[in-house]
N, C-alpha and C positions, 0 to 999 in steps of 0.2 A: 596513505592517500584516502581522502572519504569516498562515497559510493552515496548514489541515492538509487531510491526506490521510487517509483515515479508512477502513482494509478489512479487510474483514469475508471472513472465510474461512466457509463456510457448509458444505463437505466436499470430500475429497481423492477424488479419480476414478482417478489412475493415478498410484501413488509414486514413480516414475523418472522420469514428465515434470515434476511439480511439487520433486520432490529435484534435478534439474537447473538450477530454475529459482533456486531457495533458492541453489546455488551461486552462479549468475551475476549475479545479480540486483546486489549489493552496489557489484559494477563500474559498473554503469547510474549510480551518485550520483557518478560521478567531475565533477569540473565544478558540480559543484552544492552545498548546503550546509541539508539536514536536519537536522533533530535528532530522534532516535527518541525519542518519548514514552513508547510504551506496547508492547510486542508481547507481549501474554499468551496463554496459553491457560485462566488463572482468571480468568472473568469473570462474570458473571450476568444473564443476556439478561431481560428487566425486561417488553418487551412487543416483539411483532412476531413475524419469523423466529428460529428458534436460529441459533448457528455456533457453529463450533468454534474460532476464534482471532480476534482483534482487535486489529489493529496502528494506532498512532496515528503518523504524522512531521509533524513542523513545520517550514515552508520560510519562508524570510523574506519572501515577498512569494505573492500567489496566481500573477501570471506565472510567477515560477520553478517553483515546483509544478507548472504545466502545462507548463509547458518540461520539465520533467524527465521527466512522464508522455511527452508525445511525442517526447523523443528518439530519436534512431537505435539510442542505445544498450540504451535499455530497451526499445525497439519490438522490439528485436534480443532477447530475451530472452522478452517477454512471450506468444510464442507458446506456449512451457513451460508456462506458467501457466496459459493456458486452456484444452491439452489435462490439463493436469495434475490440477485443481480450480477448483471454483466458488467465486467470489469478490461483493460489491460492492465497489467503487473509490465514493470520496466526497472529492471535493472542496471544500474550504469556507474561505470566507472567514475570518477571524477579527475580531473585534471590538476597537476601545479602547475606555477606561473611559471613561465618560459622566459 
């Protein structure tokens, strides 16, 4: 059953650690096998917080998803990210049809 990752950029803090981060980041899915859904910055926040971008990937399983989140590789990256901008990270299961 697929799983997606679901984050939610909410605002960029410092452009060189999060443009850093955009560079490296790509390499972290080595080994692994996403599929980018969504990465917009047109979207229309409906209720809750605003953000400024929402990126959707789908992994074939929720393990791999979390495998991929705590990789070395992307642990190895994600410091960028969190000096760079605020973000939520969302993990979720997906569903079959019933």
């Amino acid at each position: 059953m697929p799983a997606y990752v679901v984050a939610i950029r909410e605002r960029i803090r410092h452009q060189e650690d999060y443009a850093r981060y955009k560079e490296l980041a790509p390499e972290s899915f080595r080994g692994f096998s996403p599929k980018r859904l969504s990465s917009q910055e047109r979207f229309e926040v409906l209720e809750g917080a605003d953000a400024t971008k929402v990126t959707i990937l789908e992994f074939p399983t929720f393990d791999e998803a979390r495998q991929w989140y705590f990789s070395p590789a992307y642990q190895k990256v994600l410091d960028h990210r969190l000096r760079g901008a605020d973000f939520r990270f969302i993990l979720v299961d997906g569903s079959e049809n019933e």
